[in-house]
C-alpha positions in Angstrom: 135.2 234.4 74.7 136.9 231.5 76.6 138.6 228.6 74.2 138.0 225.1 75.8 141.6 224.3 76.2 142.2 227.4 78.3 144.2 227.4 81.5 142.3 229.7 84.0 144.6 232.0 85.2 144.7 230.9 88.9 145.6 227.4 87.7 148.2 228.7 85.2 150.0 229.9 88.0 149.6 227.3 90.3 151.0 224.8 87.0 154.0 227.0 87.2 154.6 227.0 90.9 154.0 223.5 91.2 156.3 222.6 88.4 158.5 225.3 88.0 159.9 224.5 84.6 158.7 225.6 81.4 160.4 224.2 78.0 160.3 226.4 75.1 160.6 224.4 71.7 161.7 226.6 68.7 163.0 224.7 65.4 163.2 224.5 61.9 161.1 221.4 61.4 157.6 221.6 62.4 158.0 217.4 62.4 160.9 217.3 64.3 159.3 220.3 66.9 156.4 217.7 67.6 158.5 214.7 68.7 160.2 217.0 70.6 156.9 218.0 72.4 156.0 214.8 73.0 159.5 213.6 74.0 159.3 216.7 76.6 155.7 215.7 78.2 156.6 211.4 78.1 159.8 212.1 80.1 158.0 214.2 82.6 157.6 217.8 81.4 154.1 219.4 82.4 154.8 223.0 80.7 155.6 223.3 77.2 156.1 226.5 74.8 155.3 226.0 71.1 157.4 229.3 69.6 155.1 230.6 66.4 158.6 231.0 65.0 158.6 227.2 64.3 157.3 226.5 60.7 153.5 225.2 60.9 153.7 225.8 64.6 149.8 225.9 65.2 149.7 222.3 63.5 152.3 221.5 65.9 150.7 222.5 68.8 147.3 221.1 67.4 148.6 217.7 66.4 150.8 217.7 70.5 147.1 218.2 72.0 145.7 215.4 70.1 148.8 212.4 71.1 149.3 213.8 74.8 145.6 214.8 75.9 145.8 216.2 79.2 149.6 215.0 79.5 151.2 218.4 79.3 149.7 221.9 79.0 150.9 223.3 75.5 151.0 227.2 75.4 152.0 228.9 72.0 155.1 231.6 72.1 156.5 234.4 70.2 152.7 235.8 70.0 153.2 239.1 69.2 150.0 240.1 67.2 146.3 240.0 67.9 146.2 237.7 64.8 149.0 235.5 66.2 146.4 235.0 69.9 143.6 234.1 67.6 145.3 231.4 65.6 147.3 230.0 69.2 143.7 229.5 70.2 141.9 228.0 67.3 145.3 225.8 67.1 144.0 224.7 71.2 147.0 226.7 72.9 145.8 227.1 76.7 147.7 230.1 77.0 149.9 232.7 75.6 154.0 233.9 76.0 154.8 236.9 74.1 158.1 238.5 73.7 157.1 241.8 74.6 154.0 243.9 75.7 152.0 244.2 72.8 148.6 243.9 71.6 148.9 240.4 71.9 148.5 240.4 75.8 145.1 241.8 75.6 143.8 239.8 72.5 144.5 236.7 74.6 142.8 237.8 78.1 139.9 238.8 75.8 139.9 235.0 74.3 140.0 233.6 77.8 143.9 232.3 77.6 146.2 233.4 80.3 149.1 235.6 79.3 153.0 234.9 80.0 153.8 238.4 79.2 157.7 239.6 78.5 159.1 242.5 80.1 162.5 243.6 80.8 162.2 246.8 82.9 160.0 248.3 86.0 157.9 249.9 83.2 157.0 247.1 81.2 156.3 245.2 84.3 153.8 247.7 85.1 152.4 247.8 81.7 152.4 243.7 81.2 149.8 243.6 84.8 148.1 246.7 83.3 147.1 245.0 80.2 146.0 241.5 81.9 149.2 239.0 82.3 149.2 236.4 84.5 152.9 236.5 84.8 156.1 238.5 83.7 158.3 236.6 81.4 161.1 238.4 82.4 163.3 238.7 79.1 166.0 238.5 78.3 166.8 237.4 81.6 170.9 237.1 80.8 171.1 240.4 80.0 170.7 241.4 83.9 170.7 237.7 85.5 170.1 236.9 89.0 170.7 240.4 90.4 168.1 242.3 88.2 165.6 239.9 89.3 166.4 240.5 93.0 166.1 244.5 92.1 162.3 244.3 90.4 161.0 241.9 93.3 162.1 244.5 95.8 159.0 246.7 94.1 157.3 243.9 93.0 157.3 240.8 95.4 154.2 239.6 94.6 154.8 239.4 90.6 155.5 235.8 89.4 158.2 236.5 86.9 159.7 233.9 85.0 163.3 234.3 83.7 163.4 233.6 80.3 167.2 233.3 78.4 170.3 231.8 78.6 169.0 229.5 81.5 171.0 226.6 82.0 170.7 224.1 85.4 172.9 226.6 87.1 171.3 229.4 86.4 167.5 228.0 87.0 168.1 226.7 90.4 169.8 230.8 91.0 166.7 232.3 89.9 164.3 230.1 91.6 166.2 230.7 94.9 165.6 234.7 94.2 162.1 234.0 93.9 161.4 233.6 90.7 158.2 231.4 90.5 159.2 229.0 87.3 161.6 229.1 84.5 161.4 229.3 81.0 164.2 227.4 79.6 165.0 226.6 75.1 167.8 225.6 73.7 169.5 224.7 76.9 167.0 221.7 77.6 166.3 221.1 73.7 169.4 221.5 72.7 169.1 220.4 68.3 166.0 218.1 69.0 163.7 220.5 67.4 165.9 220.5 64.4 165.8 217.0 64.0 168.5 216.4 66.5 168.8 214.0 69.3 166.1 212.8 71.2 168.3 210.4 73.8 170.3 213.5 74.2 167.0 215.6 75.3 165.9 213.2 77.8 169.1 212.9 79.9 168.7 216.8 80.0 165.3 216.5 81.0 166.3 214.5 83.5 169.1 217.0 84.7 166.7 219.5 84.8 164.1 218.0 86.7 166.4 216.7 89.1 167.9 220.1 90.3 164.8 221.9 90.2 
């Protein structure tokens, strides 16, 4: 089963390479989350994470697809079930983070939706490509930083990871020089605009963002 808004996963990865930035939006208000979104893709963002976290996320990413179109491609995070792939689909996610291997990372190769797949160590590297990701989200990416990227793409260097955590400007431009092939960046670009916070405030750190990167 492929859903019609699915990235292939070829072109997932070539979205990430190209751009090299994805935001992840996690809030409290499903309202605020979508002018947040839609903030993110007017002021230039082509990547965008919906966390399921978020209250009425599907609606979210549903009611994003609908105002931007083909603006921005709007994936679904936090997926952690089966049931959680099924509803990012039906909500027209076209493709999947999860926190973790889990069952969620097949469930959404079987639906046709590439998989951002979270992993921490040389194991669950191995058993993200093993059960169909696109890409290693690697997570969370503080814990080790710059350095424990450098020390899995010595026995990986053809895995895309994507360094996921505590990413500021700083840190994003580090891990891209190591060869990461994007970054997944929250609260550091959204900052309280998901919450109902700021939206002036998120675009001039959109525009840092972009800028370095």
């Amino acid at each position: 089963m492929t859903t019609s808004n699915a990235l292939d996963a070829a072109r997932f990865l070539e979205t990430l390479a190209e751009w090299r930035l994805l935001a992840i939006v996690r809030g409290s208000d499903p309202d605020a989350a979508l002018r947040t979104v839609i903030t993110l893709a007017e002021e230039g963002v082509r990547l965008i994470e919906v966390s399921l976290v978020t209250p009425d996320a599907p609606r979210v990413i549903r009611e994003a697809r609908a105002a931007l179109g083909g603006a921005a491609d709007l994936g679904a995070g936090t997926v952690v079930t089966a049931d959680d792939a099924r509803r990012s689909a039906d909500a027209g996610a076209s493709y999947l983070v999860t926190p973790a291997v889990s069952e969620a990372v097949r469930a959404g190769r079987e639906l046709g939706l590439p998989v951002l797949a979270g992993a921490l160590t040389p194991t669950e590297v191995v058993a993200a490509l093993d059960a169909g990701a696109a890409a290693v989200k690697l997570f969370p990416a503080s814990l080790g930083g710059v350095r424990h990227l450098r020390a899995l793409r010595d026995p990986f260097p053809h895995v895309p990871f994507v360094p996921v955590g505590g990413v500021g400007v700083a840190e994003a431009v580090e891990y891209l020089d190591a060869g990461a092939v994007a970054v997944g960046v929250g609260s550091p670009l959204v900052g309280d605009a998901a919450r109902g916070g700021d939206l002036d405030g998120l675009r001039e750190r959109v525009k840092s963002f972009l800028e370095a990167l």
